[in-house]
C-alpha positions in Angstrom: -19.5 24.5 -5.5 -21.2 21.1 -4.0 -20.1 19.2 -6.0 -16.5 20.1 -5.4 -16.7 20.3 -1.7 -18.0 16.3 -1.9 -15.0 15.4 -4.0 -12.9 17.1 -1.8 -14.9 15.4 1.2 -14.1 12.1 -0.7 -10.4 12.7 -1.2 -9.8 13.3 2.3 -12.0 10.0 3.4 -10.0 8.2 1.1 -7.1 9.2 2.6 -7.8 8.5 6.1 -8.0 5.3 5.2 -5.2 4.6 3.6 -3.7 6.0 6.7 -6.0 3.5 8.9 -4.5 0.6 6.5 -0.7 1.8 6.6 -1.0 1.6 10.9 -3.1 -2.1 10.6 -0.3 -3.5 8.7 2.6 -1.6 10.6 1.2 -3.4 13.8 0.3 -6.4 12.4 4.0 -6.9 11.5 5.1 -6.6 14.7 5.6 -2.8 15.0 5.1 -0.2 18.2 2.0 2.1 18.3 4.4 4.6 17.8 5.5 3.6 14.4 1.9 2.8 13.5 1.3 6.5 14.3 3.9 7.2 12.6 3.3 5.2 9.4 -0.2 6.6 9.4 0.9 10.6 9.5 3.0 9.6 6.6 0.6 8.0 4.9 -2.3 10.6 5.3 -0.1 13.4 4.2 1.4 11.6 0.9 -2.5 10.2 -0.1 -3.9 13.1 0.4 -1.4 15.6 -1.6 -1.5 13.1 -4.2 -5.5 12.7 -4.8 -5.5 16.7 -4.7 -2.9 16.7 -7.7 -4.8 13.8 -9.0 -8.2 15.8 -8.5 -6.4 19.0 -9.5 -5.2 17.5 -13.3 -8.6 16.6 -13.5 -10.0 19.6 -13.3 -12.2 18.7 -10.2 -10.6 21.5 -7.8 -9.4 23.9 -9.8 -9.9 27.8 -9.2 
């Protein structure tokens, strides 16, 4: 039960990340906060379903 809870932990670090790089990049080409917001949201919902599918065909968070 650990063990999945840190995996899960990870996924969701992961993806806050990804959502920290996505709003970097959308202001560092010129964009508004709000699109960086917005780019970010996206980003954190599509990285995070993805690594639990990922996670999930592995076997790591299954029921």
């Amino acid at each position: 039960m650990q063990l999945r809870l840190m995996y899960v932990i990870i996924a969701v670090l992961m993806a806050l990340v990804a959502a920290l790089t996505g709003s970097v990049v959308t202001v560092a080409e010129g964009g508004r906060l709000t699109a960086a917001f917005k780019t970010a949201a996206l980003t954190f919902a599509g990285s995070l379903s993805l690594l639990i599918v990922v996670m999930g065909a592995l076997g790591v968070v299954s029921s």
